[in-house]
C-alpha positions, 0 to 999 in steps of 0.5 A: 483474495481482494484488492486495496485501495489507499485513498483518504479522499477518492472513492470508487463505484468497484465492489471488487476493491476495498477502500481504506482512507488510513495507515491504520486502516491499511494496517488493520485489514492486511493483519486482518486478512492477510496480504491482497492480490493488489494494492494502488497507494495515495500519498497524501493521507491527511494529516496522519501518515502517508502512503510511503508510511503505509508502503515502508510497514507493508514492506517490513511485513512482507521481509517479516513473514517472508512473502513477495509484494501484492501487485502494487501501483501508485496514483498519487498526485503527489510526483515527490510523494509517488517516488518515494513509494515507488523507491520503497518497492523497488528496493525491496523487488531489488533485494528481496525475492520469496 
């Protein structure tokens, strides 16, 4: 098992905890390794897309191959940004329960 971190700026010292900085890093590393243990979102990735991006694939691959969210958190400066990913997952515990 690992964990996920989705920043496109911060870094962490932990080499416990993958970093990756985009959508399609994100995207390649669970189609790649399967779902983490955990996963703490950004927002704001720059100009490509946004955590909720990240947080609505993650959820459709999730309902898709009929597995239960990884552990999930938000550290996102953005309030709006971190509401709108918090909304994603819970819906998704709301409706869903593999």
């Amino acid at each position: 098992m690992y964990n996920l971190f989705l920043d496109d700026c911060r870094s962490l010292i932990d080499n416990e905890i993958i970093v990756v900085r985009s959508y399609e890093e994100f995207v390649n590393k669970i189609e790649t390794c399967g779902l983490p243990e955990s996963i703490s979102f950004d927002h704001d990735l720059g100009l490509d897309k946004s955590g909720a991006d990240c947080a609505h694939w993650l959820v459709n691959y999730c309902i898709k191959n009929k597995k239960s969210l990884p552990l999930w958190s938000i550290h996102s400066g953005n309030m709006i940004g971190a509401a709108n990913i918090r909304s994603i997952f819970l819906t998704f515990e709301k409706y869903f329960d593999f």
